[in-house]
N, C-alpha and C positions, 0 to 999 in steps of 0.2 A: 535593058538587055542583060549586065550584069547581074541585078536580083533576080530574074526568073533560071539563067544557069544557077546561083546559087540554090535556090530553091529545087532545081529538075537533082541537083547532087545529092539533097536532103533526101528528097521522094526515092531516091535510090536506094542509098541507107535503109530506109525504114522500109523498105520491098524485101530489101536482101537479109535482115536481123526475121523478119517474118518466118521469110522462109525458111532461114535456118532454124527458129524457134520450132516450127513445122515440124522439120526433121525428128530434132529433139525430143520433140512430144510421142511424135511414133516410135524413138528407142528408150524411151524410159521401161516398155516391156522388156528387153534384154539389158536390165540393169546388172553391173556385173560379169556379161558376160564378151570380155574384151581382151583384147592380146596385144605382144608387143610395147607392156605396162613400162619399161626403159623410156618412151617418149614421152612419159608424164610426169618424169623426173627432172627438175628444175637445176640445172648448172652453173649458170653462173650466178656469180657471190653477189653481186648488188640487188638481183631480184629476189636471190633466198631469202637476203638479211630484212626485205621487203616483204616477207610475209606472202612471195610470189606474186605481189598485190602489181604486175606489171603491164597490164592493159594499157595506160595510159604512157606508161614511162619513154621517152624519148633515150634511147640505148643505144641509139649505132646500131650499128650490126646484129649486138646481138639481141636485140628487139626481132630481128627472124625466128627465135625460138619463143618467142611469146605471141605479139603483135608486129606482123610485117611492116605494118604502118609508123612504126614509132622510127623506122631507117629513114624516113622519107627527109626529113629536115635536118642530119646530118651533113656540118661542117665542113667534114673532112674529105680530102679527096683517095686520101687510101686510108683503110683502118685493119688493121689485122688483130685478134682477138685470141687466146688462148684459156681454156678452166679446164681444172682440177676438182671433179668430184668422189672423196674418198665415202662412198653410201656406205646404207648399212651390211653388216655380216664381210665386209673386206671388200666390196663390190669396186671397183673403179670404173668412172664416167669422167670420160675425157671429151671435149669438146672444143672445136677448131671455128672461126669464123674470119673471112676477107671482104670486104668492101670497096665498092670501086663509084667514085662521085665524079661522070664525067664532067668537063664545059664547068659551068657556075651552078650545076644543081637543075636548071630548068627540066633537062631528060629524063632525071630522078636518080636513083642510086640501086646499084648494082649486087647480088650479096651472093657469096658461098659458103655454104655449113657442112661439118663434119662434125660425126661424134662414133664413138666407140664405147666397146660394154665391156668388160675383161668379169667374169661371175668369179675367177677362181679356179679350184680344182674339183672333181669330183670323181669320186672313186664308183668304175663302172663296175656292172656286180649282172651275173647268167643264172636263170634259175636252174637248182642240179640236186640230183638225186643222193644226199648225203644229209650227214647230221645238221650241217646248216641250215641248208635248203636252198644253199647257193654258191658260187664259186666269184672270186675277183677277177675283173676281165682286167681292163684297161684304164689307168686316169683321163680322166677327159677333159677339157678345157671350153667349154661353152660359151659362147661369146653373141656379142651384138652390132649393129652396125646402123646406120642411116648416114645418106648425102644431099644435098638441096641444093637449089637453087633460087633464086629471091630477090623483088622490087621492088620497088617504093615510090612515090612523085607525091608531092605536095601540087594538087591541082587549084588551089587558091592559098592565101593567107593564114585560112582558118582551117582549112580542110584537106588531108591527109590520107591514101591509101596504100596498101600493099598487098603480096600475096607472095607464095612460094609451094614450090612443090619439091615434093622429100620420096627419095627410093631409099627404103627401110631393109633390113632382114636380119634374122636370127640363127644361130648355126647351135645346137641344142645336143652334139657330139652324137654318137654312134650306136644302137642295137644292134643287136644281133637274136636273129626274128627267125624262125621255123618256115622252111622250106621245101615241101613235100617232103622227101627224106635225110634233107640236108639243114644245114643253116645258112644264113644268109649276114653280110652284112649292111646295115642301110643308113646311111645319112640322114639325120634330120633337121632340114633346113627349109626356108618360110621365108619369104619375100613378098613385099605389098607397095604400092606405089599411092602417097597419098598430099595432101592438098589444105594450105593452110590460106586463110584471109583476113582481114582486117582494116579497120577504118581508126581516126582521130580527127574530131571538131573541137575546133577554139571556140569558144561561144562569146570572143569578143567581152564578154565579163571579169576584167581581172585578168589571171592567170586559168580560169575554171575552163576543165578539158573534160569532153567526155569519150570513151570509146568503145570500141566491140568488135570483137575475134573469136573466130572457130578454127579449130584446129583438128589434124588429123581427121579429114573428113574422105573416105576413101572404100571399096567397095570389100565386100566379105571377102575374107581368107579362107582356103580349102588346106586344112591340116590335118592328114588321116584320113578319119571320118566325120569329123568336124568341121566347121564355118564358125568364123569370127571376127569381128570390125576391131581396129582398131581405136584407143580411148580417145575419142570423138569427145572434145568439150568445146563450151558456148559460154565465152566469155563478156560482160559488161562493166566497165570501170567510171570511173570518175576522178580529175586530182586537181587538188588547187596551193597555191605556195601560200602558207597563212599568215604569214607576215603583210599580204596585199592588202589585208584587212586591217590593218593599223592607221589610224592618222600620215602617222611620219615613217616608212620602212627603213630599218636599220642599215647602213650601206652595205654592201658586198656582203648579204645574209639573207638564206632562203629557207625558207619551211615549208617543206612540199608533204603534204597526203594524199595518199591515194588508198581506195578503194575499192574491189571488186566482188563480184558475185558469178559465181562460176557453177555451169551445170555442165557436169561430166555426166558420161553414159556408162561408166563402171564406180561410181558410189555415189554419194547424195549430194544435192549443193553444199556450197562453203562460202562462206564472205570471208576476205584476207583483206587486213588493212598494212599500212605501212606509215612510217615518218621519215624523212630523212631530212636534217639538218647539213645545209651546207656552208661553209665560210672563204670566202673570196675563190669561190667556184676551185680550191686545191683541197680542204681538208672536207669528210662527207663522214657523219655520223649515223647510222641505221638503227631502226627496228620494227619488229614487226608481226605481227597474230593470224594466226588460222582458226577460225573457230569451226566448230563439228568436224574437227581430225580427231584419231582416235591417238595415235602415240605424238602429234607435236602439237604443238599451239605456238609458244613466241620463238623468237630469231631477233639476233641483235648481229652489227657487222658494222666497217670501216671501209674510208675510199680517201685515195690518194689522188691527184689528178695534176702532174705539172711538165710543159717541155713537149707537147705530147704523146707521153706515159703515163700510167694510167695501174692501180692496183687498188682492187677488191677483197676483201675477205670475211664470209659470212660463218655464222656458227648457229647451230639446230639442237638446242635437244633434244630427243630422239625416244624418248618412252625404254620401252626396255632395250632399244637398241644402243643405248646410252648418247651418241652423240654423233653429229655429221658435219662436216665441214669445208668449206668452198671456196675456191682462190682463183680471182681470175686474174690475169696480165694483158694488157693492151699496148697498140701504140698505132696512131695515126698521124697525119699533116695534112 
């Protein structure tokens, strides 16, 4: 009775990667053409310094912003999360996460996400009849936002799922638009409501996990005259600690890889790998590669973890944007 449930969870998995594959295939024609690009920006520090390679990674909480599924086997009965993303051109991405682990784990684990976009300032500008060809209106402040919701259960030993759903929007400051004989002024603001999932198998081999997540899957946006999905990607990973591979494992010492292959609907796949060395589960070593990006490729970063509290801190170089860097804070029990 047990192996054919195993087995009916299996046949699930590989119905649900189908079809999402499915999807995929049909938006490869609107490559590019995607909105709301804030949600494909990676926040917290332990997955940056991973080379984003976080499919498989068991995160807490903040495994909601990658793979839902990676919350599911979470220790802790409360986890509260905080990151600091300083992007590029002065951007700030700030990102909130809470988790809630009722009973001993059987119901599965609970999660809520925040994040916010602060662009800056931008200097609003009317077109006007003068030597310029235009006049200063007003500075504007442009801004982003998203909120979630988010579960997780480990329905076996080996096998893990999750999902969440996210209400998005963008607030993109003020025109001022021709109105029969007047002017007008109009708000430009975009909201989308959209839906993330994920799975994680132990394959009882070692430590070798494998997993798969979509994200941002959710329906056309009407902006203007325009329609547009949000960055819909289709994630598959793999990690294993390679020290399992030794004769004798070093005590209190882990060397975890992981690897992903991600096909986004607004640019081309990418495989991220990652390392992370750990030492009696308090000091965490990182690094990690993007290949086929255009301004990054490696990321190196650090993990503190004791009492539990808990500090991340990743670093990016950045192409001409010279550099990016990520700092997250935790603390659970």
């Amino acid at each position: 009775m047990i192996s054919k449930h195993i087995h009916l969870k299996h046949c699930l998995c590989i119905v649900l990667m189908c079809c999402v594959m499915s999807g995929l295939h049909a938006a490869d024609k609107k490559l590019g053409q995607t909105g709301f690009q804030f949600l494909s920006v990676t926040n917290d520090a332990r997955s940056s310094a991973l080379g984003n390679a976080a499919t498989t990674l068991e995160n807490g909480v903040n495994s909601l912003f990658f793979n839902p599924a990676g919350m599911a086997r979470s220790d802790k009965t409360i986890e509260l999360t905080a990151s600091q993303n300083q992007w590029i051109d002065n951007i700030q991405h700030n990102t909130y996460a809470l988790a809630f682990r009722p009973g001993d784990g059987r119901m599965g684990v609970f999660g809520l996400t925040a994040q916010s976009v602060d662009y800056g300032e931008v200097q609003g500008t009317l077109p006007w009849q003068n030597d310029q060809g235009y006049v200063d209106t007003e500075i504007m402040h442009p801004s982003a936002f998203a909120a979630g919701i988010g579960y997780a259960v480990a329905l076996s030993d080996k096998f893990s799922v999750g999902g969440s759903i996210k209400y998005s929007g963008q607030q993109l400051g003020k025109s001022i638009v021709p109105d029969a004989d007047s002017l007008k002024v109009k708000k430009n603001l975009a909201n989308a409501t959209s839906f993330d999932f994920g799975t994680q198998f132990k394959t009882g081999f070692k430590s070798l996990t494998f997993g798969m997540t979509f994200q941002n899957f959710s329906e056309e946006i009407n902006f203007e005259r325009e329609n547009f999905q949000l960055p819909l990607t289709f994630t598959i990973g793999i990690t294993m600690d390679l020290l399992d591979l030794m004769p004798e494992k070093p005590k209190g010492q882990e060397l975890w890889l992981y690897a992903d292959a991600t096909h986004p609907r607004s640019y081309p796949e990418q495989v991220n790998l990652g390392l992370e060395y750990a030492f009696m589960k308090t000091l965490y070593l990182r690094g990690g590669y993007m290949m086929n990006s255009d301004e990054r490729d490696f990321a190196v970063g650090v993990g503190l973890r004791k009492f539990g509290f808990s500090f991340n801190y990743a670093y990016t170089p950045f192409g001409v944007f010279d550099y990016v860097q990520r700092i997250t804070l935790g603390f659970g029990f």
